[in-house]
N, C-alpha and C positions, 0 to 999 in steps of 0.2 A: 456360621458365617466365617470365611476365612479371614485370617490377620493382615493388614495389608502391610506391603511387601516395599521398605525404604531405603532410599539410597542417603546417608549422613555425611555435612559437610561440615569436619573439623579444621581449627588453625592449632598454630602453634603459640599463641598469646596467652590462651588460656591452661591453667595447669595440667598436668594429666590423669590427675585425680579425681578431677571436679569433670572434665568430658567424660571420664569414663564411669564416671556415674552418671552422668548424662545418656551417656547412650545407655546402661543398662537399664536407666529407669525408660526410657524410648523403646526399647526391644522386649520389655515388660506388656505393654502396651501394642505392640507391631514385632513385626521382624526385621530385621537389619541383617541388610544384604548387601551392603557394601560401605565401607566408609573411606570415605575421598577427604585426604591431607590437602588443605588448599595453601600450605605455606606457615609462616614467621617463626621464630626460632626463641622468643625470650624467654617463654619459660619452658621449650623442650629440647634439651639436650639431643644429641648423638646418638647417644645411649638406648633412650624412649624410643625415636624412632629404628631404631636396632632391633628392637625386640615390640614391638607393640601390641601386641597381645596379652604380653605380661602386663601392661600398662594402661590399655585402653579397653581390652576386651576383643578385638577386633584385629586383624591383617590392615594394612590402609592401600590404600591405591595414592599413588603419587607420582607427577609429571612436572612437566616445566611451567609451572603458572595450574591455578585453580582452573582454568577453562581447558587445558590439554589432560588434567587428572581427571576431572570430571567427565570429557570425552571418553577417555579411559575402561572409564565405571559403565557408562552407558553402554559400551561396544560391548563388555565382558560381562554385565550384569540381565541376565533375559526374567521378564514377567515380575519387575518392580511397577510399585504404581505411582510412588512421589519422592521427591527428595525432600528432605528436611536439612536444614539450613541451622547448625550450632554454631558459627563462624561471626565473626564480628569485624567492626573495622582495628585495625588499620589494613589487615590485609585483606577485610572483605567490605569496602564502600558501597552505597546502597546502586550506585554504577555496577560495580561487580556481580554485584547479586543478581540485580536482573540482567546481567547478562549468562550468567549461570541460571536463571530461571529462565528466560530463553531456550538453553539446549533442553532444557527437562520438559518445559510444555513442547518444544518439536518433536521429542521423544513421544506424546502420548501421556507425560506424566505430570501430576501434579508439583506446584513448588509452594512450602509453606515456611516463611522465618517469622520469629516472634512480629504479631500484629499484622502480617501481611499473609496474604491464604491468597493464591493465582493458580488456576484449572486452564487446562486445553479446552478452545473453542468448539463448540459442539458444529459441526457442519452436517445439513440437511443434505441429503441425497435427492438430485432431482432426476425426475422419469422421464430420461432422453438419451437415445442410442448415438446422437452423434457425438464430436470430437466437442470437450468443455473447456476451454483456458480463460482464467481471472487476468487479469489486470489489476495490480494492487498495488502503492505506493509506503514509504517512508512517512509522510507526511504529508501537507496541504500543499497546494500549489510544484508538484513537484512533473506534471506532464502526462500523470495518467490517461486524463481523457483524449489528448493528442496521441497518444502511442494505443488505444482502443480503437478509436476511430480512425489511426491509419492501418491497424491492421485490417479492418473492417472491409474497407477499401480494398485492400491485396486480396483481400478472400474474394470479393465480388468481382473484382476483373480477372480472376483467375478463375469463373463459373460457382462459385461456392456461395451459400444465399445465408450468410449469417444474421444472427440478430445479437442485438447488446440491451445486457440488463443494467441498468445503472441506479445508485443510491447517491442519496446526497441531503442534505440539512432542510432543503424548501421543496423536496420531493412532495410529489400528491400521496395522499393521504391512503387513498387504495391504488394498487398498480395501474399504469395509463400508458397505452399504447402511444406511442407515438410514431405516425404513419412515414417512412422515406422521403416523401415528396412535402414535407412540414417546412415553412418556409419565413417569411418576415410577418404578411400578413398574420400568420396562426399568431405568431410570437405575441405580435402587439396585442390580439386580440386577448390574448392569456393575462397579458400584463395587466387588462382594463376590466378584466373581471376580478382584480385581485391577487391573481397567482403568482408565484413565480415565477418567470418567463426567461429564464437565463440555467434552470436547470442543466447539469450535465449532460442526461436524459436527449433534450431537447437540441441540446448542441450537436449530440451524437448523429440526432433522425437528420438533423438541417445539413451539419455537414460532410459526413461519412454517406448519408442518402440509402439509410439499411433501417427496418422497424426496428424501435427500442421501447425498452420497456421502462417506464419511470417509479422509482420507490422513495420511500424518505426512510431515513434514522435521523435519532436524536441519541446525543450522548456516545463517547470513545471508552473503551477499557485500554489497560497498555498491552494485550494480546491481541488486540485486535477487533475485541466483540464491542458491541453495541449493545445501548439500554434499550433500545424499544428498532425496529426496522421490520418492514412486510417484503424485502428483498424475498425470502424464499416461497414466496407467495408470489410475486414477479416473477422468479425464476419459473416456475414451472407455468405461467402464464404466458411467456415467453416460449416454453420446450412444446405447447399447444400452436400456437401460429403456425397455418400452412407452408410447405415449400421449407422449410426453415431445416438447413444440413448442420449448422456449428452453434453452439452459442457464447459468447464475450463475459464475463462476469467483471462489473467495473466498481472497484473498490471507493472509498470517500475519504477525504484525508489519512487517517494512519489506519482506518478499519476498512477490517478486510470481508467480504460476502462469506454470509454465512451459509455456504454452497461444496460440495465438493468438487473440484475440478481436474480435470486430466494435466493440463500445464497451468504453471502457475509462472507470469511475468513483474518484475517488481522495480521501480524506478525510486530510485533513491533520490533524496531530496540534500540534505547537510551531512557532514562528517559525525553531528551531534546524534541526527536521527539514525543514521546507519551502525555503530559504533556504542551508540550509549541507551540506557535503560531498556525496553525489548525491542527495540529497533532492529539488533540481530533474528529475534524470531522472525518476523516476512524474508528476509535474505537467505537463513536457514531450510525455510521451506518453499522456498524458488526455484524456478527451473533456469530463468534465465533474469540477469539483473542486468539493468540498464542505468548507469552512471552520467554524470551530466558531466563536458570533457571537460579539461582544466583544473581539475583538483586530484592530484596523481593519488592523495592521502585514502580520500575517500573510494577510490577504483580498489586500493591493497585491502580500504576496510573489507569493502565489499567482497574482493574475492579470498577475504582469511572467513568471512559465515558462509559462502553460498558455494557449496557444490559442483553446480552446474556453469552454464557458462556467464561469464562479467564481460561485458564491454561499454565502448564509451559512445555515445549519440550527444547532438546537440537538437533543441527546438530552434527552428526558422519560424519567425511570424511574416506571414505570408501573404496576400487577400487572394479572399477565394473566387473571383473574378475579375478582368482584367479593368481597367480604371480609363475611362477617356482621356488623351492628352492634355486637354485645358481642365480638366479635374482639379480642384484646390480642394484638398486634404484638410482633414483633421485625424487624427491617430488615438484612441483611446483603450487602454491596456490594464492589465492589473502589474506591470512589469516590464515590458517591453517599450523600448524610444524609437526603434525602428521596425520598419516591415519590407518586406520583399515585395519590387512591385508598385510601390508609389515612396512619395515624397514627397509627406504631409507639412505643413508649416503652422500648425498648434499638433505640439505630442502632449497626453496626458497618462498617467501610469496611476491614476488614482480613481479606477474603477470599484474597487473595494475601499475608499474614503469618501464617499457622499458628499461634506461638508466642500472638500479640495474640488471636487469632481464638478460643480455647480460652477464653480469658478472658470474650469476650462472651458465649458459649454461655452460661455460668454464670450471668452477669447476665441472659439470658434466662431458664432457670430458676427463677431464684429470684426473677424478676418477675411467673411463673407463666404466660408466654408461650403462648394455643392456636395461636398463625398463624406459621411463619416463616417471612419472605419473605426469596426468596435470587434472585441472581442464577446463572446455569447459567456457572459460569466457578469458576476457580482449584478452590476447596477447598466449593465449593456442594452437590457431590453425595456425595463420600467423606466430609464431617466435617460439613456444617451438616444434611441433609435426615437423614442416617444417625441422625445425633444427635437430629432432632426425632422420626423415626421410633420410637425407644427412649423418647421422654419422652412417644413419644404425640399431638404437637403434628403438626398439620396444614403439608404444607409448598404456598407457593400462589408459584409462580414471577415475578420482574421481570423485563420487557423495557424496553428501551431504546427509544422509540419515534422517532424522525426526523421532526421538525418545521422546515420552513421559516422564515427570518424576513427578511419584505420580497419572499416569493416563494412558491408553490404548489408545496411540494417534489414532492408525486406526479407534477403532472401534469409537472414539471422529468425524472423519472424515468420516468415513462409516454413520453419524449420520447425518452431513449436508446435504450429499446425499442425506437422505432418506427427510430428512426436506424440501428437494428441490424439491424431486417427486412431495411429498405432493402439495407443494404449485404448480407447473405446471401443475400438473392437476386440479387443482382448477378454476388456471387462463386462462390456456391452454385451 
């Protein structure tokens, strides 16, 4: 069995005696195939770094900051299998490191520092010749299922019969189809047998109007994978449905489908999630990143990891049919005070607070509320539409609609489609 093959990240804190017995007792064991200077100067002279060979064993690779060295190492370094991490703080915080272990699992490679051991995502190939693009996000609530299910939409008015695969926490247990034409009554009906009735899944079939396939996971890692998920058991449930040309892979809070895909779409949630711990890996391995406008910080994060192309989109919440004039409103959201479209007089944004959420109800009630607009998330279908159902109130669903700003987000998205054919039939 061959030796595997390491990339070694030194500082300058530690002496040069003590790393370079470090790495020789590491190349004892492996091979060391590059070693990346990630900075600090206390205890290394001019000198050491002069000559480093005589000192450390090794040549260093050295750049402007530990993540441009390490880029470095990676471009110039072919058929390594992990980096190994000798570096410490102050100049490597445990921020740093995973974001150094970011570029190494994008690479294909392992990253291992004392106590911590993180592998590239194993993704399943699914048996389908058409074009594949994920949908994956930074974090929760950050607009994925809106920017899926609008693509869904462009694909379908432009003749294309996609389907979306979706994960999420209250997923069914085995994959479930969920038919295009899935609508309130299904909803409720789900809700009163128990289920989940607000799945992403579920949102997808009601308001993109395209079959999807429902999964669940349980449990995040910070690369992305999941402890337990039948997503690729979906997926290829999904690549079986007749008529079916493209398919959506739509990721769950910060995990990403364990699927390969032709394009990969990735919407950033905070400057924290995109910027800090491996929040760079999804940006890293995007084709196209989508920014939410008004935070210029987070648009530079995003386009200093990702590649491809960065722009900036805003969610409009929106109702997804038109509201009679003497309509009296209620608004219920996991975030959002207004919508596109009506002009509700009870807002509630504590669709994901149960407790809070009970409270508005009431004040809808006794505002004498006929329309309640809900979002298909959190407690939308077992507690807001259930409840308007009993009081008699009409319930008239919001979407999230993805809008561009400073750019033509469709045809931005009409764009990774095409980039996707491309590459499926290449591979395909």
């Amino acid at each position: 069995m061959s030796q595997r093959r390491l990339i070694a990240l030194i500082d300058g804190e530690h002496h040069p005696a003590a790393v370079g017995d470090a790495l020789a007792s590491v190349n004892d064991e492996a091979v060391v195939v590059a070693v990346v200077f990630c900075g600090g100067s206390e205890k290394v002279p001019q000198a050491v770094l002069d000559d480093p060979v005589t000192h450390y064993g090794f040549p260093l690779v050295r750049g402007d900051g530990a993540v441009d060295a390490l880029g470095k190492a990676l471009a110039a370094t072919s058929g390594a299998d992990g980096v190994i991490d000798l570096a410490d703080e102050p100049v490597l915080p445990l921020s740093e490191k995973l974001r150094l272990a970011s570029m190494a699992l994008a690479a294909g490679l392992t990253y291992e520092a004392p106590g911590m051991s993180l592998k590239p995502m194993h993704r399943t190939t699914v048996d389908f010749a058409g074009p594949k693009l994920a949908v994956i996000g930074t974090g929760k609530r950050t607009g994925k299922t809106a920017v899926c299910g609008h693509l869904a939409m462009l694909l379908k008015d432009r003749g294309v019969a996609p389907a979306i695969v979706s994960m999420g926490r209250g997923g069914p247990a085995e994959p479930q189809v969920a038919r295009p034409d899935t609508g309130l009554a299904d909803l409720l009906e789900i809700a009163r047998s128990g289920i989940h009735a607000a799945s992403d899944y579920l949102e997808d079939a009601v308001l993109a109007g395209v079959p999807t396939v429902g999964c669940r996971r349980v449990g995040g890692g910070p690369a992305g994978e999941t402890a337990f998920t039948n997503f690729a058991e979906g997926a290829a449930v999904a690549a079986r449905l007749p008529g079916i040309d493209a398919l959506l892979f739509e990721g769950s809070g910060a995990s990403v489908p364990p699927v390969e895909a032709d394009r990969t779409i990735c919407i950033t949630g905070s400057l924290e999630q995109a910027d800090l711990l491996t929040g760079p890996l999804r940006l890293i391995e995007s084709d196209l990143v989508l920014v939410h406008a008004g935070d210029p910080e987070l648009l530079e994060a995003a386009a200093k990891w990702c590649d491809g192309q960065v722009v900036a989109f805003e969610l409009e919440p929106t109702v997804a049919e038109p509201l009679p004039d003497d309509a009296v409103s209620a608004l219920f959201t996991t975030g959002a005070h207004q919508v596109s479209g009506a002009d509700p007089v009870v807002h509630s944004a504590n669709l994901a607070r149960r407790a809070e959420l009970e409270h508005d109800l009431e004040a809808a009630a006794l505002a004498g509320c006929t329309h309640y607009l809900t979002e298909i998330k959190a407690a939308g279908i077992d507690t807001v539409a259930m409840h308007a159902d009993r009081v008699g109130a009409k319930v008239v669903f919001v979407c999230n609609r993805p809008v561009g700003v400073g750019c033509d987000l469709d045809a931005v998205l009409e764009g990774e489609y095409a980039a996707a054919t491309g590459t499926a039939q290449t591979t395909g």
